[in-house]
C-alpha positions in Angstrom: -181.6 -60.2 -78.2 -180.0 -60.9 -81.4 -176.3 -60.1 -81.9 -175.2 -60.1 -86.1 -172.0 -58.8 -87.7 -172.7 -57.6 -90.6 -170.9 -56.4 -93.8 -172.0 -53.0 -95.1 -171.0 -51.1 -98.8 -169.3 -47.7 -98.1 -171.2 -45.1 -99.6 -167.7 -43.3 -100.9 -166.4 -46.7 -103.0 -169.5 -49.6 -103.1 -166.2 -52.0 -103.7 -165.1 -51.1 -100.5 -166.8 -53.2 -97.4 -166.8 -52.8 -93.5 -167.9 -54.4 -90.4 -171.2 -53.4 -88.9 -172.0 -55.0 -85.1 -176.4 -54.5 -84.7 -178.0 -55.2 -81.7 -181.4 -56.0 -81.9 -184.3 -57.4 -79.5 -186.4 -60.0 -80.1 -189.3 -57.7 -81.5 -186.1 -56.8 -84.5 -185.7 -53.6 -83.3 -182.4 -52.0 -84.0 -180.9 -51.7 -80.0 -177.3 -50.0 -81.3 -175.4 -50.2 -84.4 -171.4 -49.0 -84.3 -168.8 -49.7 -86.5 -165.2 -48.5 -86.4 -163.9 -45.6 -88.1 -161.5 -45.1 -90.7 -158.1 -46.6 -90.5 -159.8 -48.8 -87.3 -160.9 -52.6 -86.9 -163.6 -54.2 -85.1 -161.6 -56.8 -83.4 -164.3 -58.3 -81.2 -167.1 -57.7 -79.1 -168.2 -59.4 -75.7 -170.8 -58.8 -72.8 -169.9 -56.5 -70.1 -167.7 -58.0 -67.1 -167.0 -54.4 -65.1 -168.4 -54.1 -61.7 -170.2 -50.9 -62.9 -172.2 -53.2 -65.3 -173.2 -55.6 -63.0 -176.7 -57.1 -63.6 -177.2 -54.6 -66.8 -178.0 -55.2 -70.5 -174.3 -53.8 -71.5 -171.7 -54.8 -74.3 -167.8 -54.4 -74.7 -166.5 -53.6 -78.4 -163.1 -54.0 -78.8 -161.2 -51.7 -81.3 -157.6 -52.1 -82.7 -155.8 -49.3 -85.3 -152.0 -49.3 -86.6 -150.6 -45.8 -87.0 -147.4 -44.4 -87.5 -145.8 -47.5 -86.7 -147.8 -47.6 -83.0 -150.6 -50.9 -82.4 -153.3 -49.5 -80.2 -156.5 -50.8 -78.6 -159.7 -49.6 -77.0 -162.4 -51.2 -75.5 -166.1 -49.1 -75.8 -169.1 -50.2 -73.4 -172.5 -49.7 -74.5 -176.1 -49.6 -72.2 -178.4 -51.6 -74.7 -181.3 -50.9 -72.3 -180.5 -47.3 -72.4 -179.5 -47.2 -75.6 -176.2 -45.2 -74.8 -172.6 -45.3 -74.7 -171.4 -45.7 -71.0 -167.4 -45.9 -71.4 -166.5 -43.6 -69.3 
């Protein structure tokens, strides 16, 4: 499993860049792709620690945004094996 950050053109404005986190196995097939929205940041991403994900293939992204004068955070899980997002 290969884990790359990459750096992607928006299709809008081709000046304008954004974070792209791609999952991919060892074959360099694309597991998941997600990058944060508008107005968001990819702050980091880890694997899973939750007791729900014990002992499967699963990865944390951590998202941060500034609006209105409010700092807030989430964290997103995603099942690479299952190729889904498993928050919850």
């Amino acid at each position: 499993m290969h884990v790359i950050l990459q750096t992607r053109a928006s299709d809008d404005d081709p000046t304008l860049r954004y974070y792209v986190l791609v999952v991919k196995d060892d074959d360099n097939n694309v597991l998941m792709e997600d990058s944060a929205t508008t107005g968001m940041s990819l702050e980091k991403w880890k694997h899973s620690t939750r007791k729900r994900d014990k002992g499967k293939n699963v990865i944390g992204l951590y998202y941060w945004i500034s609006a209105m004068g409010h700092e807030l955070d989430q964290w997103r899980y995603y099942d690479l094996d299952l190729g889904k997002d498993v928050t919850k």
